[in-house]
N, C-alpha and C positions, 0 to 999 in steps of 0.2 A: 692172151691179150688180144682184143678184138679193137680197132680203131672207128671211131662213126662217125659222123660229120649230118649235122641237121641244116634244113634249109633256112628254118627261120630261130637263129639264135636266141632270140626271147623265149623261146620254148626250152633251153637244152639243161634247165635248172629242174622243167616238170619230167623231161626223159628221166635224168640224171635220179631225182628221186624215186620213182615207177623202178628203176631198175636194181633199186638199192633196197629196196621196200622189204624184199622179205631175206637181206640178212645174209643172204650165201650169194651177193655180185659186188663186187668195186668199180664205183666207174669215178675217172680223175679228168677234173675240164680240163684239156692241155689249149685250147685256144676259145673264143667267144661260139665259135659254132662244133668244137669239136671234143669227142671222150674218149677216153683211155677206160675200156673196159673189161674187168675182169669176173668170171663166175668160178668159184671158189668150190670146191668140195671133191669127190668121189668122183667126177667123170674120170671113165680111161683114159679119152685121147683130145687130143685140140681136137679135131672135127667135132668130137658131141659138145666140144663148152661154145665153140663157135657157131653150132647150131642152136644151142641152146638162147646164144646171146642173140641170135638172131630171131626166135623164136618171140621173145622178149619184146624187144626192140618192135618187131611188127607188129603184135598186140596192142601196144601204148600207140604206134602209128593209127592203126584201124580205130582205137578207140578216138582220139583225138576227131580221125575226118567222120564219125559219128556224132561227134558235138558242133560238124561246121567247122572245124579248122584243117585249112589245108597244110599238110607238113610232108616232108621225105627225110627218111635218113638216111644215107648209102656209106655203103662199107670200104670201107679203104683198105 
């Protein structure tokens, strides 16, 4: 369980989906700007799901400031 918190909450429905998209993450809004997220499967250990999540997370970030939007999401 990895917790994120984005800067601009109108965004946190396109993270939220990006992270869900292919099947093996759960992410749960627990507030307007923040997710309860989980990546599911065969990793060993939390470090790899939490690097994984993180891996994730940055990708949708970087694409996002490629379209012109500026966003952050930091890990709690």
């Amino acid at each position: 369980m990895t917790i994120v918190r984005i800067s601009d909450p109108t965004l946190l429905l396109s993270l939220r989906a990006h992270l869900t998209s292919t099947g093996d993450c759960i992410a749960t809004a627990l507030r307007a700007d923040t997710l309860d997220v989980t990546v599911v499967g065969s990793y060993r250990e939390d470090a790899t799901m939490g690097l994984e999540t993180e891996l994730r997370v940055r990708s949708w970030e970087a694409a996002q400031r490629a379209r012109g939007i500026e966003v952050r999401v930091e890990f709690a």
